[in-house]
Backbone as ProteinMPNN parsed JSONL, in Angstrom:
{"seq_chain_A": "XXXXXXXXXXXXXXXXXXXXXXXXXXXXXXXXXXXXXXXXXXXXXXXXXXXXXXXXXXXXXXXXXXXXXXXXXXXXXXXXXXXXXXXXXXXXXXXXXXXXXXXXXXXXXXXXXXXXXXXXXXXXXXXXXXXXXXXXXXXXXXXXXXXXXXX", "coords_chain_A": {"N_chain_A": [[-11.16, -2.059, -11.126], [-7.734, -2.662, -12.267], [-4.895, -2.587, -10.148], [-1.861, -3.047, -10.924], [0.406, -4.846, -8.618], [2.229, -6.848, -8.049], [4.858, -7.419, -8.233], [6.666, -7.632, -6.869], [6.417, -9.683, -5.404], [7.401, -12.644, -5.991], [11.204, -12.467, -6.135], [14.247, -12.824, -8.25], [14.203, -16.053, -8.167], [12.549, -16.606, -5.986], [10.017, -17.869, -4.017], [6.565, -16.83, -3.874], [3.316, -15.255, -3.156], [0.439, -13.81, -5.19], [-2.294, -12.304, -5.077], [-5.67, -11.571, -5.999], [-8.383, -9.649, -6.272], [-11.486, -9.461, -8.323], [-13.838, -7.526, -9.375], [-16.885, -8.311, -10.436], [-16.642, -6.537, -13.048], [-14.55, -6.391, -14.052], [-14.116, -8.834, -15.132], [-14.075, -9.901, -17.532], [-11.446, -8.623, -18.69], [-10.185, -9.509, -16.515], [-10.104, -12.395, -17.463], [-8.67, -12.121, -19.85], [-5.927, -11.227, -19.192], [-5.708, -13.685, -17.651], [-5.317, -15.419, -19.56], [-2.736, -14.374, -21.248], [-1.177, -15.015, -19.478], [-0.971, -17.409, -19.634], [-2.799, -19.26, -18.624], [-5.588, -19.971, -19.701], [-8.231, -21.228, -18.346], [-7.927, -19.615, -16.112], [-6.519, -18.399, -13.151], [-5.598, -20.518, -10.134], [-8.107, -21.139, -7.74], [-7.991, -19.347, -3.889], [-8.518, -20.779, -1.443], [-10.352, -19.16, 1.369], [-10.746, -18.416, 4.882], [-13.775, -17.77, 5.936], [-13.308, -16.252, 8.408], [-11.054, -14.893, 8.901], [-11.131, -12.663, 7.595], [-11.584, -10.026, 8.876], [-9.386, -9.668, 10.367], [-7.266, -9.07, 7.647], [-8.541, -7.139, 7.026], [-8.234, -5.174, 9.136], [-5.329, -4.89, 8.509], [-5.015, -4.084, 6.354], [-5.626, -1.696, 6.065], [-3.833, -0.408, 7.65], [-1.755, -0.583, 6.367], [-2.602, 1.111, 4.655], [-2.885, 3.624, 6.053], [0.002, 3.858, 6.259], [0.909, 3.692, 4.034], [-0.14, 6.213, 2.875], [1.055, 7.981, 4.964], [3.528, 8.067, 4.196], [3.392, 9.201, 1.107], [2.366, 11.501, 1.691], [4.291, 12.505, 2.848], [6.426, 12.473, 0.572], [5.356, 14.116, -0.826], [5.284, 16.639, 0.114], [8.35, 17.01, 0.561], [9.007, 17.122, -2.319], [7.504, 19.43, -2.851], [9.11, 21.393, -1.344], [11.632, 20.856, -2.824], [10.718, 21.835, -5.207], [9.797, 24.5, -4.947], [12.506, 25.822, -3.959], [13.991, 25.219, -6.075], [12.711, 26.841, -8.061], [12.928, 29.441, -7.327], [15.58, 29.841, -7.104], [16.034, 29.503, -9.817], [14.941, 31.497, -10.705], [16.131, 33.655, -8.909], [15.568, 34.662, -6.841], [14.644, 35.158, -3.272], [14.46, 32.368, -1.441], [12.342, 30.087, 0.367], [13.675, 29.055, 2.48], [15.804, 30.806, 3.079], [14.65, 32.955, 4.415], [13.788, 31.583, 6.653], [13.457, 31.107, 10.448], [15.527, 29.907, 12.645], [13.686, 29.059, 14.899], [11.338, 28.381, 13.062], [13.347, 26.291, 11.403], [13.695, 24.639, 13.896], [10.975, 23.811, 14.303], [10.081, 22.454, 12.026], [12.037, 20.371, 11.887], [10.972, 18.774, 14.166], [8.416, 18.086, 13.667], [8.985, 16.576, 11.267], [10.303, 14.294, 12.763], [8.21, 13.421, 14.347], [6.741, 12.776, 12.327], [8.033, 10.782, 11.478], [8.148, 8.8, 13.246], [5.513, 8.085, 13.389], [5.173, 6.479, 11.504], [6.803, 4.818, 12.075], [5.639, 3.662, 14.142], [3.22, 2.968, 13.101], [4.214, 1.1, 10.819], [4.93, -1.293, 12.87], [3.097, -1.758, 13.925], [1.753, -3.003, 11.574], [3.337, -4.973, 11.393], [2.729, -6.629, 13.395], [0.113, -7.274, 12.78], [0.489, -8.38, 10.745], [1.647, -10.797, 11.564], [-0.429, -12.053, 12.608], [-1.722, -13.082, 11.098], [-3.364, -16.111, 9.957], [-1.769, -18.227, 7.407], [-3.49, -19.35, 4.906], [-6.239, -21.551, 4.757], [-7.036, -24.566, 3.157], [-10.653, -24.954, 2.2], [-13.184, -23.314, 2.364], [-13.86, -21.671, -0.438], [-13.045, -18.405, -2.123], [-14.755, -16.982, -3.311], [-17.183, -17.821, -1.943], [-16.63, -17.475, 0.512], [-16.356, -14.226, 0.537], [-18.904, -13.892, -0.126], [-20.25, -14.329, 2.22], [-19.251, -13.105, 3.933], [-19.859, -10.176, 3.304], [-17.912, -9.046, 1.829], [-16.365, -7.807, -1.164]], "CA_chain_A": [[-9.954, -1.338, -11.437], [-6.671, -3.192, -11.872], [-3.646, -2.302, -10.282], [-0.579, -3.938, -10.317], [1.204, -4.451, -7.02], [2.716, -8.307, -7.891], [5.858, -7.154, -9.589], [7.754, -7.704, -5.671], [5.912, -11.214, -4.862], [8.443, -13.316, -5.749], [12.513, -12.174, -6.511], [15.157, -13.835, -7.961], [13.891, -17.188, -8.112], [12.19, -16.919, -4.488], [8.651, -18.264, -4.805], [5.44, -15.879, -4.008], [1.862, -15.329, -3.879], [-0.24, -12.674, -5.59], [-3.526, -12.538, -4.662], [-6.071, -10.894, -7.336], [-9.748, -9.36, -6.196], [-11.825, -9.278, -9.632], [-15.156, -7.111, -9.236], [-17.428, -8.681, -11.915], [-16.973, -5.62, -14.051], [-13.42, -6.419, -14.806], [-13.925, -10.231, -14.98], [-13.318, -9.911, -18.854], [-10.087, -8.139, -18.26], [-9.415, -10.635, -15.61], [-10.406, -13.155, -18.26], [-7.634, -11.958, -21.283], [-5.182, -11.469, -18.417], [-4.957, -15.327, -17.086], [-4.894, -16.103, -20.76], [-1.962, -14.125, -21.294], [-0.014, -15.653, -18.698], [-0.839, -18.903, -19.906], [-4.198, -19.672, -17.753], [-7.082, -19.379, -19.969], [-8.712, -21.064, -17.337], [-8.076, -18.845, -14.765], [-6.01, -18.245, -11.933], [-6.552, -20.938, -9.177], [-8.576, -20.43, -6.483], [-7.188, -19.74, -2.888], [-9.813, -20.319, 0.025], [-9.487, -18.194, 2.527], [-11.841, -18.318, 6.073], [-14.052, -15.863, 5.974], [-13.088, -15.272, 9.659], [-9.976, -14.726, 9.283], [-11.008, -11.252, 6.561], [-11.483, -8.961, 9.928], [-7.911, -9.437, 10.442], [-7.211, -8.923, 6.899], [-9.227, -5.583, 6.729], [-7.106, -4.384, 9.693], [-4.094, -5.007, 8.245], [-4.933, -3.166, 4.672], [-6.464, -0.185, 6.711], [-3.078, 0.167, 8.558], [-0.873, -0.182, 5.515], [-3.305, 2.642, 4.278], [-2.294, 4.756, 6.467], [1.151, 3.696, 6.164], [1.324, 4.534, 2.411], [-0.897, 7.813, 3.006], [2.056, 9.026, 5.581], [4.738, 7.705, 3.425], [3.095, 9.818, 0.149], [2.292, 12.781, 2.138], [5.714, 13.266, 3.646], [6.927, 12.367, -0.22], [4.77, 15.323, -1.694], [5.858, 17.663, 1.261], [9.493, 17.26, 0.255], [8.965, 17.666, -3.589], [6.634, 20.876, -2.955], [9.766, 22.263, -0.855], [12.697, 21.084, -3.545], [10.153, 22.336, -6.736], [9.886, 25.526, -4.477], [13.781, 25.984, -3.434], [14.692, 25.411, -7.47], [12.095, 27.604, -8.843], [13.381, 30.815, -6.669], [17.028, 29.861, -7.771], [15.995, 30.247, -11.228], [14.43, 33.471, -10.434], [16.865, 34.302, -8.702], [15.019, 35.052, -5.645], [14.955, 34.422, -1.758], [13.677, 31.074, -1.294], [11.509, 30.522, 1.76], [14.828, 28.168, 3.498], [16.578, 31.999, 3.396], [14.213, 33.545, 5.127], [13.348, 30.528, 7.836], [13.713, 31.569, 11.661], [15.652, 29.252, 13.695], [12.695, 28.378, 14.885], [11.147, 27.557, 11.662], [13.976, 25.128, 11.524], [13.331, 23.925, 14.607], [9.363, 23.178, 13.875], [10.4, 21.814, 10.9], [12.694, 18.972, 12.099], [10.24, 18.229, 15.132], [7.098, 17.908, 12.516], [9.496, 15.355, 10.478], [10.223, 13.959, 13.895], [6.889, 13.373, 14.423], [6.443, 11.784, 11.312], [9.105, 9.259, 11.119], [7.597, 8.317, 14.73], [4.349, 7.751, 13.399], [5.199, 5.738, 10.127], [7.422, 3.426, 12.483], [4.343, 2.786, 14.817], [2.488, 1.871, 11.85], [5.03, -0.024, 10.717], [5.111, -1.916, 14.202], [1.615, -1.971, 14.123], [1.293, -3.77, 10.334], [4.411, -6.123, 11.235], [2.203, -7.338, 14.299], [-0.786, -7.611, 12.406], [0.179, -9.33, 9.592], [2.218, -11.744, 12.038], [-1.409, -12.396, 13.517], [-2.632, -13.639, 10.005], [-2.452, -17.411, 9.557], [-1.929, -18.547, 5.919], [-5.258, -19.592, 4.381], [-6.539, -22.665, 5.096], [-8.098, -24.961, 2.653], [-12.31, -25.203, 3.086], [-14.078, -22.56, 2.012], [-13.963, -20.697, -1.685], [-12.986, -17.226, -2.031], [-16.728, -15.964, -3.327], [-18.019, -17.979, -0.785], [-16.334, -15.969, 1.96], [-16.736, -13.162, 0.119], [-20.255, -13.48, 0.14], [-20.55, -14.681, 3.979], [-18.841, -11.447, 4.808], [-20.341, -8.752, 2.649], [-16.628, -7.818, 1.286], [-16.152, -8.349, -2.454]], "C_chain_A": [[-8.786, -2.282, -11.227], [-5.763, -2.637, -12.034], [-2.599, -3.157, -9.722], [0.109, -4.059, -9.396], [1.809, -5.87, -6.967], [3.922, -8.17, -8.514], [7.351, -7.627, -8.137], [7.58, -8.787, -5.024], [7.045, -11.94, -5.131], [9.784, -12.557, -6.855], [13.509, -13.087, -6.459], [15.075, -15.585, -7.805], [13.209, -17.583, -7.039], [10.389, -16.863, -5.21], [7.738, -17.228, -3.306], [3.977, -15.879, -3.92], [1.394, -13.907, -3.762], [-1.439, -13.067, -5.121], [-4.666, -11.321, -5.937], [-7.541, -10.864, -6.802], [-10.191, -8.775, -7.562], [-13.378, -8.966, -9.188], [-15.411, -8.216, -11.013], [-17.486, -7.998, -13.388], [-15.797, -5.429, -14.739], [-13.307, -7.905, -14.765], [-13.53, -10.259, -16.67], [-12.214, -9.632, -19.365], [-9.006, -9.103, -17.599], [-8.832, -12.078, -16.65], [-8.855, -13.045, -19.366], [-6.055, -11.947, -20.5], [-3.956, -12.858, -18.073], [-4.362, -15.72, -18.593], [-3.192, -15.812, -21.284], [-0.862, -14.723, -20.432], [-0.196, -17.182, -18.539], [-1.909, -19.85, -19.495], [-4.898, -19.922, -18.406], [-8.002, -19.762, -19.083], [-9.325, -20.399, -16.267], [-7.101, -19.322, -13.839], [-6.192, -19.342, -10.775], [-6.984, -20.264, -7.49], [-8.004, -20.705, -5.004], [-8.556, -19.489, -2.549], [-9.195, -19.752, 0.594], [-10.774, -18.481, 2.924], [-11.776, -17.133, 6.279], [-13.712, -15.193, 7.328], [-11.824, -15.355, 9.866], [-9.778, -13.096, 8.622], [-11.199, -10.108, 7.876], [-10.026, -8.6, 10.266], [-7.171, -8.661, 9.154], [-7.473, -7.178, 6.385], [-8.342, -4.662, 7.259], [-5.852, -4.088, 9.045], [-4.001, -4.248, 7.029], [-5.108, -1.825, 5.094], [-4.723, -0.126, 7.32], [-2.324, 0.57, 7.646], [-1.59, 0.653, 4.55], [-2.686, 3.736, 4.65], [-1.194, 5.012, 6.169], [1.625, 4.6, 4.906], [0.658, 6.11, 2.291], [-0.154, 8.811, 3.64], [3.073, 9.158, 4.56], [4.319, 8.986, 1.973], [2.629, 11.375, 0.419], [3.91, 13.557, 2.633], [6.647, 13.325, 1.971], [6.816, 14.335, -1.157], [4.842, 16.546, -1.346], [7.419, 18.058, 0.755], [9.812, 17.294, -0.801], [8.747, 18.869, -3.678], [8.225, 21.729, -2.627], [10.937, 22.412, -2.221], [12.134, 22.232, -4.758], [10.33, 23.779, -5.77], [11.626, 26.304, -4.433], [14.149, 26.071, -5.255], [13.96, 26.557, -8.469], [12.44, 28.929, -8.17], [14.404, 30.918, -6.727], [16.92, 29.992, -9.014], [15.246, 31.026, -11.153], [15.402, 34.5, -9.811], [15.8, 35.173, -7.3], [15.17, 34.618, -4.378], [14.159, 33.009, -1.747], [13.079, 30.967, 0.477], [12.311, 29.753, 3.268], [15.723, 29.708, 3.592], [15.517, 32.763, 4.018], [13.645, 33.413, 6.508], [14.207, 30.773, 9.118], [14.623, 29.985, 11.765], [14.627, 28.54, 14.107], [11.491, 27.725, 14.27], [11.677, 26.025, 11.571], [13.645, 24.217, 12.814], [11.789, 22.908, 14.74], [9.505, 22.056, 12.905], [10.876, 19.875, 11.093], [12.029, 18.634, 13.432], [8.777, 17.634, 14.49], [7.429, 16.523, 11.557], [9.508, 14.082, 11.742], [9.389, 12.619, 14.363], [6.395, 12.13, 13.155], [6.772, 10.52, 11.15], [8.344, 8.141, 12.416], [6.445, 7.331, 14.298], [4.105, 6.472, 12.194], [6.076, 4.382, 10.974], [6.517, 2.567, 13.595], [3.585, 1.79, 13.998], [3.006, 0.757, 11.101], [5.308, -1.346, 11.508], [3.848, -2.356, 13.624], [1.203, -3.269, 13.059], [2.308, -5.029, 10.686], [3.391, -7.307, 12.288], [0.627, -7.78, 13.831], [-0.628, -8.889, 11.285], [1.065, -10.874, 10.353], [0.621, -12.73, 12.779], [-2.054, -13.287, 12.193], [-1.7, -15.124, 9.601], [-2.313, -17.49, 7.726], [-3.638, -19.231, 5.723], [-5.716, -21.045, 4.076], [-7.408, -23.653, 3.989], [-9.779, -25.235, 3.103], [-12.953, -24.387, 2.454], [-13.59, -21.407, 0.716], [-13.61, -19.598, -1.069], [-14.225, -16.394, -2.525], [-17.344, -16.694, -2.033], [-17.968, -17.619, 0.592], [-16.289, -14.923, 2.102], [-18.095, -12.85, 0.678], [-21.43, -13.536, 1.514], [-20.545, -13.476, 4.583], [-19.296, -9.919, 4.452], [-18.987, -8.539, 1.806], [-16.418, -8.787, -0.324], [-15.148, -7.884, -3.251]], "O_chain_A": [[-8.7, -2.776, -10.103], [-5.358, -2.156, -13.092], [-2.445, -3.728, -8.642], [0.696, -2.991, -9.218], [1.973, -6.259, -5.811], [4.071, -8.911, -9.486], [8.542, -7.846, -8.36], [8.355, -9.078, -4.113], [7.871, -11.795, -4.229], [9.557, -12.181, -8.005], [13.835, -13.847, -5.547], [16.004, -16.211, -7.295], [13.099, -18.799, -6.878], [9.818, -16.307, -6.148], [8.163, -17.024, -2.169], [3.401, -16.607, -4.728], [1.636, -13.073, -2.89], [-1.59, -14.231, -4.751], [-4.156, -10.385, -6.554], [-8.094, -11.964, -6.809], [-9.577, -7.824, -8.046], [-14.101, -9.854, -8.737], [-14.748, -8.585, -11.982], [-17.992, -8.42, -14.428], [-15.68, -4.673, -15.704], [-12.237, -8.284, -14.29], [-12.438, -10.78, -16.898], [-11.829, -10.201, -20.386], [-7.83, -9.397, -17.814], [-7.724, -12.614, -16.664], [-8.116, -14.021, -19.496], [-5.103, -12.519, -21.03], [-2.749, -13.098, -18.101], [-3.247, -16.201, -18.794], [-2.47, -16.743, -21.642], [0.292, -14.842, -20.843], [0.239, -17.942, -17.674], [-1.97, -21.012, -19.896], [-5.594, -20.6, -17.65], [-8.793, -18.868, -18.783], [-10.425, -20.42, -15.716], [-6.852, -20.522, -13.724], [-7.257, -19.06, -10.225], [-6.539, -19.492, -6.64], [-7.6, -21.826, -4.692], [-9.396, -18.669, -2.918], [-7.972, -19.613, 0.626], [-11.727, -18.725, 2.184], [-11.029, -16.186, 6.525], [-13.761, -13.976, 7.508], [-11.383, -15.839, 10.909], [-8.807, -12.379, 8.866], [-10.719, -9.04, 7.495], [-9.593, -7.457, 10.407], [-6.493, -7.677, 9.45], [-6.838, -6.387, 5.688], [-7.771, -3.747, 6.667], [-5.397, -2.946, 9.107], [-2.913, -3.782, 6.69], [-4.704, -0.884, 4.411], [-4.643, 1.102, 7.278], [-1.982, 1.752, 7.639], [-0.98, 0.86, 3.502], [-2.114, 4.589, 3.971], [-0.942, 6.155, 5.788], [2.304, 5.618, 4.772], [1.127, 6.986, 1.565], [-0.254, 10.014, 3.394], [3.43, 10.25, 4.118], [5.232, 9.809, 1.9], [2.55, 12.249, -0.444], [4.353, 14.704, 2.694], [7.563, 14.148, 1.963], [7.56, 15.167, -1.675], [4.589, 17.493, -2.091], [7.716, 19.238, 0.565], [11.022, 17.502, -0.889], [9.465, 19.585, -4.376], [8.597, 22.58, -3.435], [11.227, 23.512, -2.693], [12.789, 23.192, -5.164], [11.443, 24.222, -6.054], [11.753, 27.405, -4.968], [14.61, 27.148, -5.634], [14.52, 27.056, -9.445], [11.943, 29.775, -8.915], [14.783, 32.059, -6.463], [17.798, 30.694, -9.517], [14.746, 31.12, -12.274], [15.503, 35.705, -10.04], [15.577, 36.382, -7.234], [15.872, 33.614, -4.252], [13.036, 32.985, -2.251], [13.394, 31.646, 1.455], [11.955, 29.757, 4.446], [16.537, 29.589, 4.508], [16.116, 33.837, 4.056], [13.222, 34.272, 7.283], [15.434, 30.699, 9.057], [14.349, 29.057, 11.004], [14.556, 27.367, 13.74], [10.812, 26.817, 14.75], [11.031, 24.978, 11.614], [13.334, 23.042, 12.619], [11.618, 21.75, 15.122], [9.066, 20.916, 13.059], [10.414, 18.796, 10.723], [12.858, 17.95, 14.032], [8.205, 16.687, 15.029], [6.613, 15.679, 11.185], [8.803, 13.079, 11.634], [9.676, 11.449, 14.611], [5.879, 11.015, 13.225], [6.145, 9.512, 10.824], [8.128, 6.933, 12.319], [6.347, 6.157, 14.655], [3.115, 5.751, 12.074], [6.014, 3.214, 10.592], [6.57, 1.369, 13.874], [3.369, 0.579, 14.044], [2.41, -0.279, 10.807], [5.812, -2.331, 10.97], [3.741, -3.326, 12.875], [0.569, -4.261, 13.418], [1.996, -6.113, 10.192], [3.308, -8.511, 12.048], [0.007, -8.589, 14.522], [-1.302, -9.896, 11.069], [1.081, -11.921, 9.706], [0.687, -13.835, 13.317], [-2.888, -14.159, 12.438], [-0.546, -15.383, 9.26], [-2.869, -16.671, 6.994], [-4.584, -19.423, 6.488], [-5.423, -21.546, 2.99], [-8.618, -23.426, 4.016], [-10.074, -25.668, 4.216], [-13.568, -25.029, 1.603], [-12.992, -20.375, 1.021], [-13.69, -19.47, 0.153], [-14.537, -15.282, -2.1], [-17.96, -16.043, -1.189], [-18.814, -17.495, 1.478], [-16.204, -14.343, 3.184], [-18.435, -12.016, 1.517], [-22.571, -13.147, 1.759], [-21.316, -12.918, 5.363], [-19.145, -8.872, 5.082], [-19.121, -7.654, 0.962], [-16.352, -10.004, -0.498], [-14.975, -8.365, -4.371]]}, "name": "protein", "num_of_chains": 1, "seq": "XXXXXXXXXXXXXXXXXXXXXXXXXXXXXXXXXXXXXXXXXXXXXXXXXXXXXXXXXXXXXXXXXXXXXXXXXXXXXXXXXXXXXXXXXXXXXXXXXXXXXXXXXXXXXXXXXXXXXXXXXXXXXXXXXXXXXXXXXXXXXXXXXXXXXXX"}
């Protein structure tokens, strides 16, 4: 599956690296790709030590979560606006006119809560990815692939 996520690597003339995992089942894809951007070749290869991909794993698993809070708290505060505008064009109570005090109060302790937890993770990914050296020439990227199981 390719998705794009290199569009913020480098800005403005500031130089960048993308990094590009190609299962074999989009290597033909991968293939028309490089060509397009001038490669036919291909892309070159970065080594990376395979013992440095445990770190690596961590660090994708955190900014998992990261984006999983970040898109949950997104889809939370759409549900409420799409809710709040669809009972104004009805012309009905909306469920912010009928919310206790303590509603409100849950409410902004639950966000609270959230922001808390997205700036841990945030902590958390800044200190991880500060733990990751750059990638060392030596060893291929299939061949640390295939050291480590991860492809």
């Amino acid at each position: 599956m390719y998705v794009h996520r290199s569009g913020r690597t480098a800005r403005a003339a500031a130089s960048g690296l993308s990094i590009a995992l190609v299962e074999p089942a989009d290597h033909k894809a991968h293939r028309r790709l490089c060509t397009e951007l001038g490669t036919p070749d291909g892309l070159p290869e970065l080594a990376i030590d395979s013992q440095l991909l445990p770190r690596v794993r961590e660090v994708v698993s955190i900014a998992r979560q990261l984006d999983k809070a970040a898109h949950a708290e997104l889809r939370k505060s759409q549900n409420v606006q799409y809710r709040k505008r669809l009972a104004q064009e009805m012309d009905l109570p909306s469920d912010s006119d009928d919310a206790s005090d303590d509603d409100d109060l849950v409410d902004r302790r639950r966000k609270q809560q959230v922001a808390q937890e997205k700036e841990r993770l945030k902590a958390q990914l800044k200190r991880g990815l500060s733990r990751l050296d750059r990638p060392q020439a030596g060893v291929p990227t299939h061949v640390a692939a295939a050291k480590t199981g991860w492809s």
